[in-house]
N, C-alpha and C positions, 0 to 999 in steps of 0.2 A: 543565321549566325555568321558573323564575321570571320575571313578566315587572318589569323595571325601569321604576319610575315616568319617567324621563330617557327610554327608548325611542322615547315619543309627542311629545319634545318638540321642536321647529323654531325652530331660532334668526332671528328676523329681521333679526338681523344678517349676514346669510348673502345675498350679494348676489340671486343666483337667486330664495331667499325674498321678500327686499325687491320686486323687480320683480314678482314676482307678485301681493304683499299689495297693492303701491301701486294695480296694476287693479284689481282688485278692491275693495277699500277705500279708492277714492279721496277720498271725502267726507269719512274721518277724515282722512287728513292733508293735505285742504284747509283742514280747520276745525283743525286742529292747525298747520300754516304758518301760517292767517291770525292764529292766537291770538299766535302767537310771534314774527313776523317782521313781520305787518302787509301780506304777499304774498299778494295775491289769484290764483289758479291755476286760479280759474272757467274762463275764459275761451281757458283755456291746450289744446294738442291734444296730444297723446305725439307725440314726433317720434321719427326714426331715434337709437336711443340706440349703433350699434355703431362710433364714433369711438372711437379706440384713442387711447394715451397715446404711441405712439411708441416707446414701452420694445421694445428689439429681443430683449432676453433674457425679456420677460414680456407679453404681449397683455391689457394692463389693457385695461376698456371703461369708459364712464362710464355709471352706473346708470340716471337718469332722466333723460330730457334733453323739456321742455316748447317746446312754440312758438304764439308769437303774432302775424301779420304777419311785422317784423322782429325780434319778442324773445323773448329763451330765458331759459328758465329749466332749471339744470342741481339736480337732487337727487342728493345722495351719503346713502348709509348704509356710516358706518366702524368698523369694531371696533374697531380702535384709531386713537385719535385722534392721532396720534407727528406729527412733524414732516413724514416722509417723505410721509406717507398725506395732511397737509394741503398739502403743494406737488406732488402728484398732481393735487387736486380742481384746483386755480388752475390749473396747464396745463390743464386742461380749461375753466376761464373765461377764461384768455386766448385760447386754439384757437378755441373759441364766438365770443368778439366780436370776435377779427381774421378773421373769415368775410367779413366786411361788404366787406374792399380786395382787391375783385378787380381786376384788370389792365383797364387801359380802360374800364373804366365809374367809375362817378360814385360814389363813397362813399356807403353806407347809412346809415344812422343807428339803432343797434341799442342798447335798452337786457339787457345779459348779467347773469343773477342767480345767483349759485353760493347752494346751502342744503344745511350740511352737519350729518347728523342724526348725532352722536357720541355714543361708547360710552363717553363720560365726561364728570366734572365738569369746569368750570370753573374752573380754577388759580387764579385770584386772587379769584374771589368763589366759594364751595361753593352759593352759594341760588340763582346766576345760572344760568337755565332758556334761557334766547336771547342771545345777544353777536351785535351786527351789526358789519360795519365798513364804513370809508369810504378810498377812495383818496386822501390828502389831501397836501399841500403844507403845510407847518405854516409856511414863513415868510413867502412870499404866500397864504395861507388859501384856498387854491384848491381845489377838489374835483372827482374826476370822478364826477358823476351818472350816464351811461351803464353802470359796473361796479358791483356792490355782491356783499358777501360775508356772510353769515351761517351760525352753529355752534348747532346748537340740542342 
């Protein structure tokens, strides 16, 4: 039997893959976050990543979930980058920073960081390598600092 060059190959888009590579090869995509994003993950420890999405018909988890004090940083790797797959990741950064309001105690103050490593370009610019975004208010120019989102 011939052996197929594709046999040895391991998609790391392939979530299991990804958690794996990410321990092991954490410096690469410390210094590949920090080149792209400007998110330092020095400092950051792996927390419990097995928060589920809720999804009753499907036990999504969220891939990489970072913690410091009181801030997280969540890594996703998406095959496909679709609609569905990017309001997946956000319930998972909304879930992460409403952590903070528990019952009877005193509000945290948590800054929550979603970075999502996509299996595609950029729609409206093809050379654009990082797209961050901001929670914002466009007609009182308000912003929330605490959430931020990035598609790398």
């Amino acid at each position: 039997m011939e052996n197929n060059e594709n046999d040895n190959f391991v998609s790391l888009l392939a979530d299991s893959t990804f958690k794996y590579m990410f321990k092991d090869y954490r410096d690469f995509f410390k210094k590949v976050i920090k080149l792209t994003t400007n998110v330092d993950i020095s400092e950051y420890e792996l927390y419990n990543n097995e928060i589920n999405s809720g999804n009753i018909a499907r036990d999504y988890r969220l891939d990489i979930l970072l913690k410091k004090d009181n801030d997280f940083i969540i890594i996703e790797m998406n095959k496909n980058a679709d609609k569905r797959t990017l309001l997946k990741a956000r319930k998972y950064l909304y879930a992460i920073a409403g952590g903070g309001l528990v019952e009877g105690e005193e509000f945290k103050k948590m800054r929550t960081i979603l970075i999502n490593f996509n299996n595609s370009k950029y729609k409206n610019d093809k050379e654009a390598i990082s797209v961050g975004y901001d929670l914002i208010n466009e007609k009182y120019n308000r912003v929330v600092r605490k959430l931020k989102l990035g598609d790398i």
